[in-house]
N, C-alpha and C positions, 0 to 999 in steps of 0.2 A: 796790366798784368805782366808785361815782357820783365819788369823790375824784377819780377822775383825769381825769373832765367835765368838774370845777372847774376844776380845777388848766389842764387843756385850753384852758376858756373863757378863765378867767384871764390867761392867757399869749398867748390871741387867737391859737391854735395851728393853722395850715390843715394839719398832718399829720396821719395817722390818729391814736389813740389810743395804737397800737402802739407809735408812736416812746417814748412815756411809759413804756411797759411794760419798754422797750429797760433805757431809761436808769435806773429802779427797781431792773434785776437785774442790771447790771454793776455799779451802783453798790453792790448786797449782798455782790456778788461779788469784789469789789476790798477791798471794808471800808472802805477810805480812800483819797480820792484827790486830783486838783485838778481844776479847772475843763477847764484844757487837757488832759489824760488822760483825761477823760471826752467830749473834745470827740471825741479823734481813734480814742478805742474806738471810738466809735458812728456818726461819720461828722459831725457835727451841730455847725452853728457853735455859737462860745462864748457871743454874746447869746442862742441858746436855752439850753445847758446850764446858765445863770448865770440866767435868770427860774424856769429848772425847780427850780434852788438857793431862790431865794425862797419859790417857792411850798412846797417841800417843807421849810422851816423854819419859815412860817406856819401850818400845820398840825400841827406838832412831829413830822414826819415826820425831819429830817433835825436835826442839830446845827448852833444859833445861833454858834458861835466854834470857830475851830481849823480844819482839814484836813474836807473834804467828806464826811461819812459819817452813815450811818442812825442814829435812835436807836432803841430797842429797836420803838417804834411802828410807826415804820418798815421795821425786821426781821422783826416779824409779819407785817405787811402782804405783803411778798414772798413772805413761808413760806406763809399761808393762802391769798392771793387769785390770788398769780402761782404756787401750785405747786409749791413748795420746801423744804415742811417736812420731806419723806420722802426730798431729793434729797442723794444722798453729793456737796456741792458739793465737794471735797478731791479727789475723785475725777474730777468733772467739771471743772474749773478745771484738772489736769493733761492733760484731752484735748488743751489748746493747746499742749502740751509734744510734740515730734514724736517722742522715743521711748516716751514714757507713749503717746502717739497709737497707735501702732504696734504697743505690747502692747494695748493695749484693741480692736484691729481682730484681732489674733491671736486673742484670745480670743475673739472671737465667731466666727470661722470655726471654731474649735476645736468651742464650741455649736453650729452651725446646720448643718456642713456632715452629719450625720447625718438631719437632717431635711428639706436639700436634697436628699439621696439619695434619700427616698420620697418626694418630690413627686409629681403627678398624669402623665402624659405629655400632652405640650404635643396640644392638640387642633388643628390647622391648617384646620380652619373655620371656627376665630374668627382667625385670623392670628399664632396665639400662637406666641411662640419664647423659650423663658426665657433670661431675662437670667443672667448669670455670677454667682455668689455675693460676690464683691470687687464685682462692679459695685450690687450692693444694696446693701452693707456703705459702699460709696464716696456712696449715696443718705442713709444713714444720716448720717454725717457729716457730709455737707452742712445736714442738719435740725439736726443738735445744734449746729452754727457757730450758730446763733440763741438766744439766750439765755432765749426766751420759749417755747421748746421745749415745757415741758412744760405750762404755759397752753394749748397749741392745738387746738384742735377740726384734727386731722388725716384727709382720706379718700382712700381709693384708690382711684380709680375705673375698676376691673378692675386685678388683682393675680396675675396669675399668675406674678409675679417674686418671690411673696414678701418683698417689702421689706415689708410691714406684720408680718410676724415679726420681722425682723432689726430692725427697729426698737423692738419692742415687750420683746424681749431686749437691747439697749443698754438700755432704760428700767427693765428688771428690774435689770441691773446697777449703774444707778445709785440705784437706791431709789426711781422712781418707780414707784406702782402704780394710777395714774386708769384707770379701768373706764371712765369717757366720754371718750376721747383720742381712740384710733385706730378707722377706720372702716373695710369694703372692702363695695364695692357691686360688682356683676361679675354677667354673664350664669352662668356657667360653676357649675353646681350643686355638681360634684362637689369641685371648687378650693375653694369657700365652707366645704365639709361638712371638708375638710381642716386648712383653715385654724382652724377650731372643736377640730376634735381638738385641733392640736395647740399652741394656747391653753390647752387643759382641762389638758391632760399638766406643763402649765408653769406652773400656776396665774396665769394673766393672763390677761384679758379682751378679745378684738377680737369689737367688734361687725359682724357680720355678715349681709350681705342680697342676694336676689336681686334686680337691677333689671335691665330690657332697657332701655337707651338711647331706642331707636327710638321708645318710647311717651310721650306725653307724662301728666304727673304733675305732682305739688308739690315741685319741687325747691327745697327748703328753703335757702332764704340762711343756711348755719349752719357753715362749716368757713371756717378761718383758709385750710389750706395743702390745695392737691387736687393729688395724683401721678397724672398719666396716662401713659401709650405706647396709644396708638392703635394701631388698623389701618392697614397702611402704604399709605392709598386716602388720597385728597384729602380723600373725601367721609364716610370713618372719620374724621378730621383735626378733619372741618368739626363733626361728631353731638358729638364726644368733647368739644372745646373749649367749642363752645357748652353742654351740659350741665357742665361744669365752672362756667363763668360764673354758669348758672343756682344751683347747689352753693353759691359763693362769699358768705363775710356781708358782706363791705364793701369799700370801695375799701386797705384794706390788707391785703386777704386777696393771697395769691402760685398762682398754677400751674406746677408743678415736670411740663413736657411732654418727654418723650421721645421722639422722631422722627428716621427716618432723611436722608441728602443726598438730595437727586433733584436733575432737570438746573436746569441756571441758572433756565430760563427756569419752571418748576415752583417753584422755591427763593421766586422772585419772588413768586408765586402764595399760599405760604404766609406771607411777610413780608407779602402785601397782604391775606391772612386776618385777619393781628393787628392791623393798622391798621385795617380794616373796623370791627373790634370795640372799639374805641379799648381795645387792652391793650398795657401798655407793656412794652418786651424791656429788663429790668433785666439778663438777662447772656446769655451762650451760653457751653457747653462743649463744644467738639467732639469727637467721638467718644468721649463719657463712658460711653456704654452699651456692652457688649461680647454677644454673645451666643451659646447654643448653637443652632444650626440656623437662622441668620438669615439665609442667604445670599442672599435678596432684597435685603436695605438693606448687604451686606458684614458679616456679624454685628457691628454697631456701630451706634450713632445717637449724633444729638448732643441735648444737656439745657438746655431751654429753660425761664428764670426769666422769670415772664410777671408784672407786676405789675397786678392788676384796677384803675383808676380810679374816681373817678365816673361816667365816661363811659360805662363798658362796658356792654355789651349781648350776648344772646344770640341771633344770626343767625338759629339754631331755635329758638324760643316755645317754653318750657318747657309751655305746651298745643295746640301744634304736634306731632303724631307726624311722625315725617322711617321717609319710603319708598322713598329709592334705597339703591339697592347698597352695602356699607361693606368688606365683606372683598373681599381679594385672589382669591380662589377663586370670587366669585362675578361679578367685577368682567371675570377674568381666567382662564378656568377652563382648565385643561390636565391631559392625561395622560402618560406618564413610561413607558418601555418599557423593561425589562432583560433581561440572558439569564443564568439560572442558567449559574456556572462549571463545576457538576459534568455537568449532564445537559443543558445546551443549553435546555433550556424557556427560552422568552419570557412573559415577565411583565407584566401594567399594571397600573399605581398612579393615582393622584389622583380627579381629578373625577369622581364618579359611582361608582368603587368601594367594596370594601369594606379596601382595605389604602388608605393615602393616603399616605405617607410611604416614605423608602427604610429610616428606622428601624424600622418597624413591619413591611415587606418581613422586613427580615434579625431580627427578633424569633422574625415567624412559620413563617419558613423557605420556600422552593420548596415547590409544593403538589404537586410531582410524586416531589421527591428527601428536601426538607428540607433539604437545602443550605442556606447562609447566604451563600456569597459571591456577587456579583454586576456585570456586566458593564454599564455606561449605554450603551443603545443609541441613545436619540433621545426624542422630544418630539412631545405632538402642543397646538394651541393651540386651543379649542374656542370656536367664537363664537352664544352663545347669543341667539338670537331671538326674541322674544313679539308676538303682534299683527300678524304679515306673511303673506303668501302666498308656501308655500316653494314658487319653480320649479326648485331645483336644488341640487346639493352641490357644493362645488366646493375642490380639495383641492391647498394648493401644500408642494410638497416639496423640501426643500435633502439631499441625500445628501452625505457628507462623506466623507472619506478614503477617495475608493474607488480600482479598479482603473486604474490610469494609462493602459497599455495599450488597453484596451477603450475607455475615453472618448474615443481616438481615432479610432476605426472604425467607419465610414462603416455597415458591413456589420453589424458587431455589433453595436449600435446598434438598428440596423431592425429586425433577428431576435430582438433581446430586447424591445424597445417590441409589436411583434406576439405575440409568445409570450404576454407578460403581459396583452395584452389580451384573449388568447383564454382566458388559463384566469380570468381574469375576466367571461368571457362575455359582452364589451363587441360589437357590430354596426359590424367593422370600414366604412366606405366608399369610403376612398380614403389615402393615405401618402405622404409626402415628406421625403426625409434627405439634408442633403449638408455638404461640409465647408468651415468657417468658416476666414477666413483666419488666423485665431489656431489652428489644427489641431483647432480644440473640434470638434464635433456639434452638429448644430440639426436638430432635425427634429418632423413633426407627424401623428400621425394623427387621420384626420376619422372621427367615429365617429357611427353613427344616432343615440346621447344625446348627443353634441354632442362633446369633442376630447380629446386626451391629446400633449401635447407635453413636450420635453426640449430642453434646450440643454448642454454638457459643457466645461468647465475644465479639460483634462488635467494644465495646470501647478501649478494647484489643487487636483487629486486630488476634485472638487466638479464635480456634478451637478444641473439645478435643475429641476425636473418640473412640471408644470401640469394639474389634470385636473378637465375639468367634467363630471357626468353630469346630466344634466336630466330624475332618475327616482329613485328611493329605489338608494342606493346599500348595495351586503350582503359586496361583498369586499374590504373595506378590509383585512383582515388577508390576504389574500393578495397584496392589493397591494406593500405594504410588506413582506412577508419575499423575497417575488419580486426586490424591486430591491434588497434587502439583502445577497442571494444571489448573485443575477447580475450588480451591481457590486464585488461584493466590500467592503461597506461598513461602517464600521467603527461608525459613526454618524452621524442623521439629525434634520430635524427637519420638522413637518409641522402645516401650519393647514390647519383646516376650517372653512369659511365656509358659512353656508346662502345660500342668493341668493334675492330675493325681493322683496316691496312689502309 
């Protein structure tokens, strides 16, 4: 490999290495070409592809007279050092063909969607939501458009989309079989122990490792291309990148980031991430990633080519541990209420249970019937606090399509807001309800832990509740089946705030 330093110096070459490598394996790949068809395969003016001509015939790498092509010297060189001895190129050379493309994508869903089948089930305390099997397969492709493909120290860093399969199955297909290629580093033990199975089964090799992010280590400058999708947190975004960075061997190494939209003004936040880090945005694909149970980002994100500079840096010091928050759940943490179809039981899921998903719900079934269908009744949003003095809980509620009727009355109103407080054992002290000139409800009772008020939407079929107790609160579930009940409500949703210093 020192030839292509030479050759690099030689030619007074300010691009990485890579470019050389580029241009080595089309030019094996073509057989023969000209100056100009080598310029516009590879992107690259013709004073460079024409000093690379020199150099590559001063070496007897390339043929002195005739049409631009390798001489056998040459031919080895590509075979041994760039990875191409064991490569079906006939095969690969037709990938650019869009119906040879298209049976080679065939065939591997043919292979992989069996083994997508037993994948691990997505654990949502790491944020994971797998990606669609075409949307791996679409990842694949993208890696094999590069010609130096099989040269590359490739890692995944967390892989629970299995693209480091599907890739490592195009590679079977084509005859390569480098044991040092592909990499996946990933908190997720059982994902890693899978991913090895089913390596072993297929005789190919992905090396595999447990790494937490969070901790700081020797994150080795040793991979060409690092594929990540983060946790869909800023501050996941910020941990995942920067360890990429750290990951990265040189300013021609790429990061292939997977990330969902957020608002403009967020969107800003994440472009002024990459700038921060002087990495440059060689492309974007919007909504390249499609996924199953992503409905946080819209099951889709879009696919960022991040090219590392000289410049780049990593925000968190590869001997820096990083201590905030990174998942969704811990960022954001909520619970999820349904009502069994068959027998009416109400159900919670998320933060803090032991079922956390509506998949995992309707797996395990109703714990009273075994039922499996189920009714989304509302939402609660849980605001975690460390370090404060709690003087209160304090709980606002939106009820939604409820009783039209009743949210107009003055009377009902009063007699349901006092019912509910009583069988919540609240010390009522005084009550006020009257009617708004939009025909809502507004009213307030004053309670010895401090208030419980409502305001009503009739035209809206929407109710909005308020309730502070300034004491350990114990009938939250009487709360909410009370106004469920006696609005007639179809669904709700409800934040909890501790109050405090």
């Amino acid at each position: 490999m020192n030839i292509l330093y030479t050759i690099k110096n030689n030619m007074n070459l300010s691009q990485p290495i890579e470019v050389l490598e580029k241009l080595f394996v089309h030019l094996y790949l073509e057989k023969r070409t000209s100056n100009k068809d080598l310029s516009l395969k590879t992107g690259l003016p013709i004073p460079i592809v024409s000093a690379f001509k020199k150099e590559l015939i001063k070496t007897n790498y390339a043929d002195k007279k005739g049409v631009f092509k390798l001489t056998p010297s040459g031919i080895q060189f590509v075979q041994n050092e760039l990875n191409y001895k064991l490569v079906d190129t006939e095969l690969y050379r037709s990938l650019f063909s869009k119906e040879k493309n298209r049976n080679f994508k065939d065939e591997l869903v043919n292979l992989l969607s069996p083994i997508y089948a037993k994948r691990p089930r997505v654990n949502v305390l790491l944020d994971q939501a797998h990606a669609t099997l075409d949307t791996s397969i679409r990842r694949v492709m993208l890696l094999l458009n590069n010609p130096i493909v099989f040269k590359q120290k490739i890692l995944f860093l967390g892989d629970d989309d299995l693209t480091s399969l599907a890739l490592m199955m195009a590679f079977k297909k084509l005859g390569n079989y480098c044991k040092d290629n592909i990499y996946v580093k990933d908190i997720d033990k059982e994902l890693l122990e899978f991913i090895k199975e089913v390596s072993k089964e297929n005789n190919f090799i992905i090396n595999t490792e447990y790494v937490d992010l969070k901790h700081s280590d020797k994150y080795a400058k040793y991979f060409d291309v690092i594929l990540t999708d983060p946790p869909y947190t800023f501050s996941g975004l910020k941990l995942f990148l920067s360890r990429a960075i750290s990951f990265a061997k040189n300013d021609g190494s790429e990061i292939l980031l997977s990330f969902g939209q957020k608002k403009p003004k967020e969107n800003q936040e994440v472009q002024k991430l990459f700038s921060d880090q002087n990495l440059f945005i060689k492309n974007i694909y919007p909504q390249f990633n499609q996924y199953h149970g992503g409905s946080i980002i819209g099951n889709v994100s879009d696919l960022y080519i991040l090219s590392v500079t000289q410049s780049s840096y990593s925000m968190i010091s590869e001997d820096s541990s990083y201590s905030n928050k990174i998942y969704t759940g811990e960022i954001n943490p909520r619970v999820k209420f349904y009502q069994c179809k068959s027998c009416d039981n109400q159900l919670t899921i998320g933060y803090g249970k032991s079922i956390l998903t509506i998949e995992q719900l309707i797996e395990v079934g109703c714990n009273r019937c075994k039922g499996t269908k189920f009714q989304y009744r509302g939402q609660e949003k849980i605001s975690l606090s460390t370090g404060t003095k709690q003087l209160g809980t304090h709980l606002v509620i939106g009820m939604k399509n409820c009783e039209t009727d009743k949210l107009k009355s003055v009377s009902a109103i009063e007699t349901m807001m006092i019912d509910i407080a009583d069988k919540c054992k609240f010390n009522i002290i005084n009550c006020h309800f009257h009617q708004s000139k939009f025909r809502g409800v507004s009213g307030a009772v004053i309670l010895a832990e401090s208030h419980f008020t409502i305001h009503t939407w009739p035209e809206y079929n929407y109710a909005a509740l308020d309730l502070l107790i300034c004491s350990d609160f114990e009938h939250h579930e009487t709360l909410m089946k009370q106004l469920q009940s006696q609005l007639n409500s179809q669904e709700y949703e409800c934040k909890i705030l501790q109050r405090g210093f």
